[in-house]
N, C-alpha and C positions, 0 to 999 in steps of 0.2 A: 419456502424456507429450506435450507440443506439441512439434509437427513445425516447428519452426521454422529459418532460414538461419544459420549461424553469426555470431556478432557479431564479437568478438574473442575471448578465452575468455573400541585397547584400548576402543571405541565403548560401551560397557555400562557402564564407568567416565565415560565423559562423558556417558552420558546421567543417568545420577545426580547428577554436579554441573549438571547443565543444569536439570535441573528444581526445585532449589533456587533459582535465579536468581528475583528480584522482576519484574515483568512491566512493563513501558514503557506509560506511558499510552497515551492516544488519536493517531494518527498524524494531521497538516494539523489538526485540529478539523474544523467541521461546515462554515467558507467555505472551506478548501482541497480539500477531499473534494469540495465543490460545482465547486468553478471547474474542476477534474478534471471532472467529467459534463459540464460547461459546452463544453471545450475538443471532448468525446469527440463529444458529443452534433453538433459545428459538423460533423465530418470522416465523420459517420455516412452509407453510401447511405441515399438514399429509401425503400428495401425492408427495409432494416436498422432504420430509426428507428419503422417503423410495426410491424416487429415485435416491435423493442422497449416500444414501448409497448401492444401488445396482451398481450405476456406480462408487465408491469406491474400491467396495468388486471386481472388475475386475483387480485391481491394483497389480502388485506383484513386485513393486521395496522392498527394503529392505532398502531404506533411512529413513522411517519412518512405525509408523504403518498407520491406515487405519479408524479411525475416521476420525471427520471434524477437529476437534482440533489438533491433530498429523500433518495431512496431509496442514493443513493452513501452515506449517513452510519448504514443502517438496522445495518448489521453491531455497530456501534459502540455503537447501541442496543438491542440485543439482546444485545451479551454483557453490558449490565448488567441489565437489565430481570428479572421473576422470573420463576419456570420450573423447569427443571433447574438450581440454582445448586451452588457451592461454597462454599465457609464466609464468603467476600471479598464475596461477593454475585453472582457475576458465571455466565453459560454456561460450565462450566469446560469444555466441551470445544471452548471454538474460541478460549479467550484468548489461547492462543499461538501462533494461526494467524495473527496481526495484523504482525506481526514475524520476523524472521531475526537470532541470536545469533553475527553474523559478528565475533571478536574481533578489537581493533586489533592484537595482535601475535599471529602465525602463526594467521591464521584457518582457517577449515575450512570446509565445506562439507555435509559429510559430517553433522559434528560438529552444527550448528547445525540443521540439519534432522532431529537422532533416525536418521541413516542411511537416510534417506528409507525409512522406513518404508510400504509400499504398503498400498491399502486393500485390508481382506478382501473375500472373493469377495463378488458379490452385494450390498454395503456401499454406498450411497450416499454422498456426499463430506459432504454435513451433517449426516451421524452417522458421521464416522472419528474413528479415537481422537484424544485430548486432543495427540498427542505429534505433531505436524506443524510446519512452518511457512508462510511465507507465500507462497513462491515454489512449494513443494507442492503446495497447497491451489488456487493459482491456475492449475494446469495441471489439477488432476482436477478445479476448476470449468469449466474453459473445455472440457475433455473434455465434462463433460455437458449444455453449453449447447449444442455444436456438433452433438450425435448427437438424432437426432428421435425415436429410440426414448424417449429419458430420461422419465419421467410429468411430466406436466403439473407438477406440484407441487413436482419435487424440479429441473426448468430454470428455475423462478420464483427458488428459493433461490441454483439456479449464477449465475443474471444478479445477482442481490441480491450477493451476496459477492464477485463479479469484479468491479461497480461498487466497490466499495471496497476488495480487495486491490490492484488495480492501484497504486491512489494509496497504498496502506503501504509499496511495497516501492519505491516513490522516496523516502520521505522521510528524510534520511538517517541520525535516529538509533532508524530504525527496523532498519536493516540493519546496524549497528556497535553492537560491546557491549564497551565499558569496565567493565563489573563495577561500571556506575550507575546500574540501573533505565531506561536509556534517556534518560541526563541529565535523569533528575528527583532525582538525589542531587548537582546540582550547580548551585549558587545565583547569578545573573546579574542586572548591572545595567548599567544604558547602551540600555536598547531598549527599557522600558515605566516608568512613573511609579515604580513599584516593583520591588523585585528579586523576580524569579521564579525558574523552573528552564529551565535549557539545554533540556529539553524539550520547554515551552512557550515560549521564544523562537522555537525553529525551527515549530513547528507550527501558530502562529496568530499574533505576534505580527508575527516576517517576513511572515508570506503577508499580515495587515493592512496593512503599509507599503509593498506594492504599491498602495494603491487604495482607493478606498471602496466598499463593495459586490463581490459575489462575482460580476456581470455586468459589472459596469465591468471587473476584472480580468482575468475570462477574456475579455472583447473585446481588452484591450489586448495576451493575450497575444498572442490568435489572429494580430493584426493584423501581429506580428513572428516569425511562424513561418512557413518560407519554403521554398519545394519542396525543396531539396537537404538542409533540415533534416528531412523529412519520408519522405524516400529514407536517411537515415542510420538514425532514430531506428524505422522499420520493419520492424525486423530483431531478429536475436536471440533469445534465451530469456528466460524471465525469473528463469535463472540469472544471464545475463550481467547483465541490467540490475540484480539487488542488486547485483553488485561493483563496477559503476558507479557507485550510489548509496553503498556504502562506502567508495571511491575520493573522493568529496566528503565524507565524515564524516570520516573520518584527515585528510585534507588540512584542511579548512576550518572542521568544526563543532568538533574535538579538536586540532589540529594548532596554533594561536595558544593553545590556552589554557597556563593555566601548571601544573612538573607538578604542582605541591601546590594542589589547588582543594575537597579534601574540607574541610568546617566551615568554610569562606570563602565572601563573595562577591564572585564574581572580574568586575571593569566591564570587560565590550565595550568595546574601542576602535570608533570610526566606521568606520574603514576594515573590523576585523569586520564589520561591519552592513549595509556596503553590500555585500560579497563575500557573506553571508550570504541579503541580500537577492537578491542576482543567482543564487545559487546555486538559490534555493527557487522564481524563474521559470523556468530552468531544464528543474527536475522537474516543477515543475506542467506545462510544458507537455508534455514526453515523455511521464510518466503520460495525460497526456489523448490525446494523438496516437497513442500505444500501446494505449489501450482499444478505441481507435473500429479502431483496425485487428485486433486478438484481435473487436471483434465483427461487424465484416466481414466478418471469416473465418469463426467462428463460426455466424454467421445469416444470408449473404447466398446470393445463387444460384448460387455456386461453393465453396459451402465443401466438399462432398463430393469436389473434383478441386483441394481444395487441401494435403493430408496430414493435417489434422486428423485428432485420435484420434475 
């Protein structure tokens, strides 16, 4: 588990209804996952970024290329890619590592994570069971990125899937479950030529209407992220940061819509859009501010006298 400063702050029956649950698409898409590496990548030491890119450059999948920005999206490509799949097409054992099933009313913790289930002994975290979550997965990644022992191979995969859990567990319907697939069962217009799903409003349509391009955006955010914001957002678990990110899903993503939105499509008002919009820079930039400091910690020259597992 990561040694981190505090922020703020009948299991076998729900893990049965848990894994009935439809699984939430792709969290940001492929420019908000990017502008995350983007943001991480600015705030990285010089010792940190050269070893991130040596343990990079050992990479030879062909899902992506081999930056932080590319490879922040490889997770995403790979649970669908072929291989070990499951009947849907996808890696079934890390599809539900993308996300946290933190319910809008009396959520759990416990609950949402299979009772934090530890990995078996000797178990490396890229073959733990299918039954995790995302805030899990990101502490027994960042466990084996940070220990020098880990083999070559399996700290290639912890950096691969930290570059991209970090950015799931901001975005926020990836941490709030309304019992609607991660608002892709719920149909939105006001934000794109066509009506899409609450979803993909939040995950690619907002982070577009920051900007053009996924460098113009994470320049702009960098440009407005400011020491005190940076002394706030460096702290914590990345327990706390889901409830964080669920804390804006109730509020902002759920909280304006109406309650009957199932077989409808319910139009974003503008002021949605623009709360929405402000909300989703935000996360993007905490998720990126927060990478670069888990890989500081992780791989710089104080990570062994800094608590890391």
């Amino acid at each position: 588990m990561i040694t981190l400063r505090p922020f703020t702050l009948c299991v076998a029956a729900a893990l049965v209804l848990l894994a009935l649950r439809p699984a939430p698409a792709l969290a940001w898409g492929y420019e908000g996952h990017a502008v995350v590496a983007l943001i991480a990548q600015h705030y990285l030491q010089p010792a940190v970024h050269q070893r991130v890119d040596a343990i990079l450059a050992m990479d030879d999948s062909t899902l992506v290329k081999h930056d932080m920005a590319s490879e922040a999206t490889w997770a995403d490509k790979w649970r669908g890619a072929g291989g070990d799949l499951d009947a849907g097409g996808r890696h079934h054992r890390t599809a539900k590592w993308h996300y946290i099933n933190l319910e809008l009313v009396r959520p759990s913790l416990n609950w949402a994570c299979w009772g934090h289930k530890p990995l078996p002994r000797g178990m490396p975290a890229s073959q733990g069971p299918w039954q995790s979550c995302v805030t899990d997965k990101t502490q027994q990644f960042f466990a084996e990125l940070a220990d020098p022992a880990t083999p070559p191979q399996e700290r290639l995969l912890a950096l691969k899937f930290l570059l991209h859990f970090v950015g799931d567990l901001h975005q926020p319907l990836h941490a709030a479950d309304d019992r609607d697939a991660g608002g892709n069962d719920v149909r939105v217009s006001g934000i794109a030529r066509r009506p899409t799903t609450l979803h993909h409003a939040w995950d690619t349509a907002f982070v577009s209407g920051l900007g053009r391009g996924q460098k113009k955006i994470a320049n702009q955010l960098i440009a407005n992220i400011h020491n005190v914001d940076m002394q706030r957002w460096q702290r914590g678990t990345p327990q706390d940061w889901a409830w964080e990110t669920w804390e804006i899903a109730k509020k902002d993503a759920y909280g304006p819509l109406p309650a009957r939105r199932r077989g409808v499509t319910v139009k974003l008002s503008p002021a949605y859009v623009r709360q929405a919009q402000a909300d989703v820079a935000l996360q993007l930039s905490r998720a990126g501010v927060r990478l670069a400091w888990l890989l500081n910690r992780a791989l710089g020259p104080q990570a062994l006298d800094t608590g890391a597992p």
